[in-house]
Residue, then its C-alpha position, 0 to 999 in steps of 0.5 A: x065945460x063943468x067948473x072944476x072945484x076950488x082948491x083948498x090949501x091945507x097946512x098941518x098945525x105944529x101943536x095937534x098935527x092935524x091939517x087944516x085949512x089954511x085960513x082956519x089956522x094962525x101964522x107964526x113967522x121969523x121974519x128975515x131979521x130973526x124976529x118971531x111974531x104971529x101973523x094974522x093976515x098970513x101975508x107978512x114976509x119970512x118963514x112961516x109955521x101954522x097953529x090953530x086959534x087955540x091956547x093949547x095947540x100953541x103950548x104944545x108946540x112951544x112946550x116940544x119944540x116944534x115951533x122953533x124946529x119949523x122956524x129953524x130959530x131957537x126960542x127965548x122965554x120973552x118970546x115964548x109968553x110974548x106969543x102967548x100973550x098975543x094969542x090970548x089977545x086974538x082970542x078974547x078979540x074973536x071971543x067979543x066979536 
């Protein structure tokens, strides 16, 4: 009996809309509390919205609105460059590895 393939999850990037696979793209997650961070395990509890390892696609999507849409919380500016920070943070991390 042949083995069947794996199958690859895929999710769609709020900031270019392309699908992608899972693993290749970064979490956003409104906890239950309300709280907005990026999750970069995927693992952490609440509603999720995927971005690419990219500065770009994540201003897209906060500059449209489609973050805080898929998040279904409105935004503040605090928030806004928080995450911003934090993934200029993961990039120069994965820059240096």
């Amino acid at each position: 009996m042949p083995v069947k393939p794996r199958k690859i999850p895929m999710r769609m990037c709020v900031g270019c809309r392309e699908m992608k696979p899972k693993k290749e793209l970064l979490r956003v997650v409104r906890s239950p509390e309300g709280e907005v961070s990026l999750d970069a395990t995927g693992k952490k509890a609440g509603r999720g919205a995927y971005c690419c390892y990219q500065a770009e696609c994540l201003g897209r999507a906060l500059k449209q609105g489609q973050l805080s849409r898929q998040l279904e919380v409105q935004l503040t500016p605090e928030v806004e460059q928080s995450l911003r920070d934090t993934m200029q943070q993961l990039l120069s991390q994965e820059n240096h590895l």
